[in-house]
C-alpha positions in Angstrom: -20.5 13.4 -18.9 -17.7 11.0 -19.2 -14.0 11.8 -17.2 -11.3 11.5 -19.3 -10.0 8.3 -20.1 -13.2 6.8 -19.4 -15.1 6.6 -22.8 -18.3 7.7 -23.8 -21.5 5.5 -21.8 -22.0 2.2 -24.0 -18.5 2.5 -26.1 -15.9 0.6 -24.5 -12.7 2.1 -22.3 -9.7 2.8 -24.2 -7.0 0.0 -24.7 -4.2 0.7 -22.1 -1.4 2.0 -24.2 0.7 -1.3 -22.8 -1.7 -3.7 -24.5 -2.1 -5.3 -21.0 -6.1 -5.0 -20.5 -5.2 -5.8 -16.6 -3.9 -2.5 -16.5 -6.4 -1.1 -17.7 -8.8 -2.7 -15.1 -6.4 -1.4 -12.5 -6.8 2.2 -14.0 -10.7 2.2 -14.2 -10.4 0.9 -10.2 -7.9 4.0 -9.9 -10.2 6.5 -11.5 -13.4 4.7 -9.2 -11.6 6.0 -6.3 -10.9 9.1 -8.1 -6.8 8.7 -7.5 -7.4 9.6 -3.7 -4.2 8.8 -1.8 -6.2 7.4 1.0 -7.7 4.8 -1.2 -4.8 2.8 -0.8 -6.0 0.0 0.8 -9.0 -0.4 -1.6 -6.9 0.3 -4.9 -4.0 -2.3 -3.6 -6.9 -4.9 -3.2 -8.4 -4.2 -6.7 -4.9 -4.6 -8.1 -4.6 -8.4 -6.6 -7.8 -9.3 -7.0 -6.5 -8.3 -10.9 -3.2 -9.4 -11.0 -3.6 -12.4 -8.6 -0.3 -10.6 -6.4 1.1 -7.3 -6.1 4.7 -7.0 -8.5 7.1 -4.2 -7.9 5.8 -2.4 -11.2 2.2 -2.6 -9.9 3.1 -1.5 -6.9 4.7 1.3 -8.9 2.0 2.0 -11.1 -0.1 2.8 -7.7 2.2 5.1 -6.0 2.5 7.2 -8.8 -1.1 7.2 -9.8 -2.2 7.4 -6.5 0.8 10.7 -5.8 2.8 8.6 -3.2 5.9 7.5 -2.6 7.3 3.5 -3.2 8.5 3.2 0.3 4.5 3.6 1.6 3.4 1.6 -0.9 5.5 -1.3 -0.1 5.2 -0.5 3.4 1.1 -0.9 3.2 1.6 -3.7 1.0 4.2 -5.8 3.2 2.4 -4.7 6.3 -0.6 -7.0 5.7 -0.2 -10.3 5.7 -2.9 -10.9 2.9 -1.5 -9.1 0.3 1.1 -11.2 -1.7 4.2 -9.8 -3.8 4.9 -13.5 -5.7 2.0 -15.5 -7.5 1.1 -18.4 -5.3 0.8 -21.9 -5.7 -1.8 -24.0 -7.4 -2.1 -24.8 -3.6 -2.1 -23.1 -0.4 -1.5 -24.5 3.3 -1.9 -21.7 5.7 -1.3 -22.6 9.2 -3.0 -20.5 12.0 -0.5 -19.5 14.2 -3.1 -17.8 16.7 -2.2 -18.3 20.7 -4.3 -21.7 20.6 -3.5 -23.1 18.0 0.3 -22.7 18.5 -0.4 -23.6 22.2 -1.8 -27.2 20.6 1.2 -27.4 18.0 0.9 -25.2 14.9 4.3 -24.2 15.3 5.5 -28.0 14.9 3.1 -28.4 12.0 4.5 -25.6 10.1 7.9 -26.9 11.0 7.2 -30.0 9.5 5.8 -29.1 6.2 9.1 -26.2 6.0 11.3 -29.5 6.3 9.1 -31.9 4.0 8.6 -29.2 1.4 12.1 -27.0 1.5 9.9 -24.0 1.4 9.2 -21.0 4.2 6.4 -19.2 5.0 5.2 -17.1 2.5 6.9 -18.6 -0.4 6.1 -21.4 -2.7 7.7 -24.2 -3.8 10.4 -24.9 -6.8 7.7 -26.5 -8.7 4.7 -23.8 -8.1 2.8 -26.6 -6.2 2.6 -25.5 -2.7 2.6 -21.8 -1.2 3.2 -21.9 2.9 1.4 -19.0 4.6 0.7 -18.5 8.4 -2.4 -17.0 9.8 -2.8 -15.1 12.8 -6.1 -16.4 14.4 -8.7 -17.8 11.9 -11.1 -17.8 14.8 -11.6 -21.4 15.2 -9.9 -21.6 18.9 -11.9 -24.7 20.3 -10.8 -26.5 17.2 -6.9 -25.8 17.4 -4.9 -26.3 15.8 -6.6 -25.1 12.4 -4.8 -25.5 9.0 -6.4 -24.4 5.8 -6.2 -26.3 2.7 -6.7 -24.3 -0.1 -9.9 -22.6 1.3 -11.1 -25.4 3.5 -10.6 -25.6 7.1 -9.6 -28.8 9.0 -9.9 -28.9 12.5 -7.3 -30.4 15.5 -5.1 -31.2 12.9 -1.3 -32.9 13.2 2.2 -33.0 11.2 1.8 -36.0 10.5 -2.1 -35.3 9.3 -1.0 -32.0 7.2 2.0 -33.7 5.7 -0.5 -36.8 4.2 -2.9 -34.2 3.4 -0.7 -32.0 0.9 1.4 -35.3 -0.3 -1.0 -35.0 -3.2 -0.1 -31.9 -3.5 3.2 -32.4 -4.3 3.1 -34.3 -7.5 5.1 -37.2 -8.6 
């Protein structure tokens, strides 16, 4: 027997009254976890992995589905470093700032590609190129310092070595 909102088996779910069909995959991720409070974690990565970041009226949308209040929300949300609350950039340079890697210079790599690109961690550039993010230990520590590019790793890298690396990045 179908819950509501659901549909019958084989007919297809009900439009979201917003016209937005992402909101309606966020809902049927809702429902999956049966709007259980303590599915938090699970529903907030449902609604990224739909929305590509987590905006205020998603964010929102969860509380109240989910019966709780903005502030833990948010708090969840800004508490973990791989949720995002802006859409990223067609790239992203993500700097492990774990003990080794800072130890061999992450912390003077991310400084230069702040300077080079205007931009601070966790935020993207002007143009929507280049999103800056830090990681915490990537697990790599006999290759420090580890940058990602995009989703590939590079090993004992430099500034100067990031910097060339995401030039293309940048555009004209």
């Amino acid at each position: 027997m179908a819950t509501p909102g659901e549909g019958a088996p084989g007919r297809a779910a009900p439009e979201h009254p917003s016209g937005d069909g992402r909101l309606e995959a966020l809902d049927a991720a809702l429902r999956r976890h049966r709007g259980r409070p303590d599915a938090l974690l699970e529903v907030l990565h449902a609604a990224q992995e739909i929305f590509g970041f987590l905006a205020e009226e998603v964010l929102l949308h969860v509380g109240r589905s989910l019966r709780l209040p903005p502030s833990r929300v948010y708090g969840v949300a800004t508490f973990y470093n791989l949720f995002r609350l802006a859409p990223a950039g067609e790239h992203t340079c993500t700097v492990c700032m774990g003990t080794a890697c800072y130890v061999r210079g992450a912390g003077e790599i991310l400084a230069g590609v702040r300077r080079a690109h205007g931009v601070s961690v966790g935020e993207t550039t002007a143009d929507g190129r280049i999103t800056l993010a830090v990681a915490r230990c990537v697990g790599t520590c006999g290759s420090a310092p580890v940058v990602a590019f995009d989703r590939e790793v590079g090993a004992g890298q430099t500034a100067e070595g990031v910097l060339a690396r995401i030039r293309g990045w940048a555009g004209p």
